[in-house]
N, C-alpha and C positions, 0 to 999 in steps of 0.2 A: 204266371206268364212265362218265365223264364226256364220252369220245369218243360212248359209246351212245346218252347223253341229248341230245348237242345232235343227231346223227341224229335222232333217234326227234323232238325237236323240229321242227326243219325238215321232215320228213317228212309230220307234221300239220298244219303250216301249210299246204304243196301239195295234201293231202287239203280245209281248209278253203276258200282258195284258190278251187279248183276246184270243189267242192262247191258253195259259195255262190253261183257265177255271178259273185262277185264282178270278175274279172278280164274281165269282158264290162259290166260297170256302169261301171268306171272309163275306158273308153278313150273316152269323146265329152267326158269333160270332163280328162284329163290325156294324150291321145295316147300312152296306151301302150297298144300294139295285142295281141289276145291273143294275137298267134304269137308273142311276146317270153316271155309267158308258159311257153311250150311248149320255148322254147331255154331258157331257166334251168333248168324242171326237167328237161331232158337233161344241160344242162351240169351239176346237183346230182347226176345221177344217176349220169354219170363221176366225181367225186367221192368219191362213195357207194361206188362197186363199189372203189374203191381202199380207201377207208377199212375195207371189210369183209373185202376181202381174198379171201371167197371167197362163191358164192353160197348159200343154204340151200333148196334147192328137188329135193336129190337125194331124198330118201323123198318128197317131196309128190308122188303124182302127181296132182293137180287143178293145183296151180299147172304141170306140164309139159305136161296135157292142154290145157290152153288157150292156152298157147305156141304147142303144134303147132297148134292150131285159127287160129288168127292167121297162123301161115308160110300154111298153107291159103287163108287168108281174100286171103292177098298175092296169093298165085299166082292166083283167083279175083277180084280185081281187073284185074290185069294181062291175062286173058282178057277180060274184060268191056270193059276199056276199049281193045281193038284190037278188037270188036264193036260198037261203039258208033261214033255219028258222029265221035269224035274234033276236036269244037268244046268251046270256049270253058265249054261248060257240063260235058261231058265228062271233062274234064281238072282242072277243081273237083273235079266228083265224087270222083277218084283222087285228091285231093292231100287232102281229108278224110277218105279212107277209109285213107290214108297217117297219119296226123296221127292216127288213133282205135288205128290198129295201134302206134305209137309209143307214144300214153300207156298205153292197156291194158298193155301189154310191162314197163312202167316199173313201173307200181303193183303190178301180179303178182310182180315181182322186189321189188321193196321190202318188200310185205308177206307175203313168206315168213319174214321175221324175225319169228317169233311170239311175242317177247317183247313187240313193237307193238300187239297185237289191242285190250286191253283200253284202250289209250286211240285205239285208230283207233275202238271204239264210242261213248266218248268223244266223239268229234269229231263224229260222227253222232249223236248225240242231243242235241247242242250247236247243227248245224244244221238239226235238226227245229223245236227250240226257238224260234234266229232266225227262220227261214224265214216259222212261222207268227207270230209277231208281228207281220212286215215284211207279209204279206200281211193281217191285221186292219188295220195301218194304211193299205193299200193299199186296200183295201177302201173305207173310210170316208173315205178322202181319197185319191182316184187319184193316184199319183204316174211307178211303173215302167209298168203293164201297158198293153199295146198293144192291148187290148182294155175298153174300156170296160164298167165292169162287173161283171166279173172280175179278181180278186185276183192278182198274179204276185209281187211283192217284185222282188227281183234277179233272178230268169228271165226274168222280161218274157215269156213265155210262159206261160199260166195253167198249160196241160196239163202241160209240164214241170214247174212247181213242185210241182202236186197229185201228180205219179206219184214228184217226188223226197221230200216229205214222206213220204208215204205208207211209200216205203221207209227214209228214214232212222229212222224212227220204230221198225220192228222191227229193224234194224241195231244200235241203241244200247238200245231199252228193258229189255235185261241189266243196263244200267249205272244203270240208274234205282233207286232203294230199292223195295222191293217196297210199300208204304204210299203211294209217291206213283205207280206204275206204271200204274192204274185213269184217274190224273188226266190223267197226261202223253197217255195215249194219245185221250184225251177233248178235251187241250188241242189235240195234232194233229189232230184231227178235224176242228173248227171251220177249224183254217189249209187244209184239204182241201176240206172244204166251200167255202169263200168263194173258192175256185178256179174253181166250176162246169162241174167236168172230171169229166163220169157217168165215164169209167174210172179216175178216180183214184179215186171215191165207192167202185169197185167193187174196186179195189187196199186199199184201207183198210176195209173190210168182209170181207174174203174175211183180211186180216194178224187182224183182231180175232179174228174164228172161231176161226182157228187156233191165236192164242194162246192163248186162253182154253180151248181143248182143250188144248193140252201145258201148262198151269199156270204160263203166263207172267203174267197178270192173274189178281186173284182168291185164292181162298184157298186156300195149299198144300199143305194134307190135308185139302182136298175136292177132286178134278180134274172131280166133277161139275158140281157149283155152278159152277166157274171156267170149264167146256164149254157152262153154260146160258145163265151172264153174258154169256160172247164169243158165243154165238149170240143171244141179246138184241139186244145190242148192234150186232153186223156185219150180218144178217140184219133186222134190227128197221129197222136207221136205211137201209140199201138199200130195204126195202119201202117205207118211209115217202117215200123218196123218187121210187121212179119207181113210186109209184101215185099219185105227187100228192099225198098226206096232210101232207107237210111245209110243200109250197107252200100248197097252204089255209092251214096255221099260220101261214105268216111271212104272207100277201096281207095278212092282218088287222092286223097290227102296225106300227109306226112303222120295222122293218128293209124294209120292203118301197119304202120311199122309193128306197135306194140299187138296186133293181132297175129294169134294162131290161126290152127286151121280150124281147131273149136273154135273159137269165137268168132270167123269168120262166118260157117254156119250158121250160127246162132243168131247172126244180121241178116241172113239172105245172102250172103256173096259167092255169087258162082251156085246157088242152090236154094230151094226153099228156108225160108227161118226152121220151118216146124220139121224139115230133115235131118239128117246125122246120126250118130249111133248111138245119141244120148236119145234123141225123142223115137227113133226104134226100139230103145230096150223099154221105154215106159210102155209102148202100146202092148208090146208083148206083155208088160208086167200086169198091165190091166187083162188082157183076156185069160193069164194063169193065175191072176188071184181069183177071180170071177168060177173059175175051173174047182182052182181047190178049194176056192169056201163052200161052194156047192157041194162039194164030197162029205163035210161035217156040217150044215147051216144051223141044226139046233145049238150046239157044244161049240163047233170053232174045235181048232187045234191045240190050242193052248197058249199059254203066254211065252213069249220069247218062238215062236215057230217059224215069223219071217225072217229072223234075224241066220238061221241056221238051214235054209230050203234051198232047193237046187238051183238060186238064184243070188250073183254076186253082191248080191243090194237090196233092198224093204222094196215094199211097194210104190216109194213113192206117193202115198196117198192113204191118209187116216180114216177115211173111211175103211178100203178096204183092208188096212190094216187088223178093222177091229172086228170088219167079216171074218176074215181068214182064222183069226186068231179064236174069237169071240162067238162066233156064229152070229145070227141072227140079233141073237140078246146083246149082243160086242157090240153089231153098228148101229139098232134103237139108241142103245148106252149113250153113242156118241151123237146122235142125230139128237137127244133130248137137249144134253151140253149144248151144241149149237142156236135150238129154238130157246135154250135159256136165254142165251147170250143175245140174239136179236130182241126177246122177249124186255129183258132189263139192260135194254140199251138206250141213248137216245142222242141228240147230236153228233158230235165226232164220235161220241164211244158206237153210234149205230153204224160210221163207215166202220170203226176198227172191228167190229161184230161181225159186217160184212167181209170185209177182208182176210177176218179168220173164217168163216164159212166158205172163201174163194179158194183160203188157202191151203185148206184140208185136201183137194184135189193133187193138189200137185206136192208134199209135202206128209212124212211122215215121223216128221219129228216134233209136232207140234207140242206134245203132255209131255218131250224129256228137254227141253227149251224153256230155263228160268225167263230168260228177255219173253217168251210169249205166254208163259202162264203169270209173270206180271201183268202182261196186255189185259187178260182175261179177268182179272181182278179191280184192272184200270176200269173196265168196260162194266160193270156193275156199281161201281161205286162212284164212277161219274154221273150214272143213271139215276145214285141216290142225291146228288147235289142237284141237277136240274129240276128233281120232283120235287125236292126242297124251297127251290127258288121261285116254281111254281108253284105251286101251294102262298108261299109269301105274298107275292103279285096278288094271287085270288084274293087273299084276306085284304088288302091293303085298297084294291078295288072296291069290296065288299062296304069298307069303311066309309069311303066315300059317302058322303052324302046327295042327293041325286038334284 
């Protein structure tokens, strides 16, 4: 028991770790660089597989479908990048796309021990919590984000922090009392909001719906009430903002100090939400990925080709990421992943399933992002707990005598 606990300890640390970004905050002021990060949890992870002795992932098959998904994902590298110009930027690509097939591998294998789930939610509604505090204070006092204006905490990426709140937040809200569930998820909001990431606005709108339909918010023996509140709420504060109605609200107020001119956009003030020169360069990026993947759709261009194309920035979007790159073969690749992840999802892991299939859209950082190739290992192996616990129920019915 006490071998279990300091696993299951350390295991949550790598979960927080990673999660937090932390291990990316620390290296400009202690030079510890994050690929030390990546050798420790290997080398814990040799460790680990001695200490367990044997792996638990023979009846999951979600934690083995996403195994094989990953050998795949190798072998689909390895093509890509003997297609590819094979420079300097090239060879990153692979060694990241190497580095996401490793951690994914790890955490999948770890958290098939499904005695771990209820405090891996735990850990996720721990860094929902941080998250959005560290971006309220970010906010009001720019400290991390590389973006003026916008809230990031430890991502230093607005868009990341907003699309990992968003998810940690239905990951752990199980683990919340049902009396403060309404608040917490109200408390996320705001660390979502102060990101001014419309797909994270739209990640966190589309989690409330949904809970408030399965009776995750709200009240238990009503599932209507609780379908009207999450539609309220998800629906209510999406409209409010990209019709502009929110920015009205705040223009008028003493918050509107801490707004630019991006972020002012980004509310509707003085303009559409969905104008600016950020949600211009995306449409454009969509009609010239669409362009150049059509140029190669068997092959793709090779690995690393978005990163270096006469465009100052990715696609924005992992699909067409994996057209462009991948051809045809690139985005099935990624579209299988997807129907994996809905496939062996179920509860909250089905919103964060969804969330990740929302957020491939707008998003193409998804496979070099540890906080969402965790998600993605959360989301199959929470799908082995619930099969578990039904299965137990069946048998325990069955017992019954009639």
């Amino acid at each position: 028991m006490r071998q279990r606990s300091i696993t299951h300890a350390i295991t949550l640390a790598f979960v927080l770790w990673f999660g937090s970004y932390a291990y990316l905050y620390f290296y400009p002021f202690t030079g510890f660089k994050p690929l030390y990060s990546y050798f420790l949890l290997l080398g814990y992870f040799a460790i680990w597989l001695g200490a367990v002795r044997k792996l638990k992932i023979s009846r999951d098959q979600g934690s083995r479908a996403l195994l094989a998904w990953l050998y795949l994902y190798l072998g689909y590298g390895c093509l890509a990048l003997f297609n590819s110009t094979l420079d300097d930027v090239a060879v990153q690509a692979f060694i990241y796309l190497g580095e996401a097939i490793l951690i994914s591998a790890v955490f999948v294998l770890m958290f098939a021990d499904q005695t771990l789930m209820r405090r891996i939610q735990a850990a996720f509604a721990m860094l929902a919590v941080i998250a959005t505090a560290l971006n309220v204070y970010d906010f009001l006092d720019p400290l991390f984000t590389n973006v003026p204006g916008r809230a990031a905490g430890l991502y230093v990426n607005a868009n990341i922090a907003g699309h990992f709140i968003a998810m940690a937040m239905v990951a752990g809200v199980e683990l919340i009392p049902r009396r403060w569930r309404l608040l917490f998820v109200l408390g996320c909001g705001v660390g979502v909001l102060l990101t001014f990431s419309r797909a994270a606005w739209i990640l966190w709108g589309v989690a409330v719906l949904w809970l408030g339909w399965q009776g995750y918010i709200g009240l238990v023996r009503n599932r209507l009430f609780s379908m009207v509140l999450g539609a309220v709420i998800g629906i209510g504060f999406i409209g409010l903002v990209f019709t502009g109605g929110l920015g009205d609200y705040i223009a008028g107020g003493s918050f509107a100090s801490h707004l630019d001119a991006n972020t002012q956009a980004r509310l509707g003030i003085g303009a559409s939400s969905l104008s600016g020169h950020s949600a211009h360069l995306r449409e454009a990026l969509i009609f010239d990925s669409l362009r150049i993947g059509s140029e190669a759709p068997l092959v793709g261009h090779g690995l690393g080709h978005t990163a270096e194309w006469q465009f100052p920035v990715g696609p924005h979007n992992m699909y067409l990421l994996f057209f462009v790159e991948g051809g045809i073969p690139g985005l099935l690749l990624y579209l299988a992943l997807m129907v994996l992840l809905w496939r062996y999802s179920a509860g909250v892991g089905k919103v964060v399933a969804l969330q990740l299939i929302v957020a491939g859209i707008f998003t193409h950082n998804q496979l070099d992002q540890p906080a969402f190739l965790i998600m993605m290992a959360f989301v199959v192996a929470h799908h082995a707990v619930v099969r578990r616990a039904h299965g137990a129920r069946v048998r325990n019915q069955a017992m019954v005598p009639a």
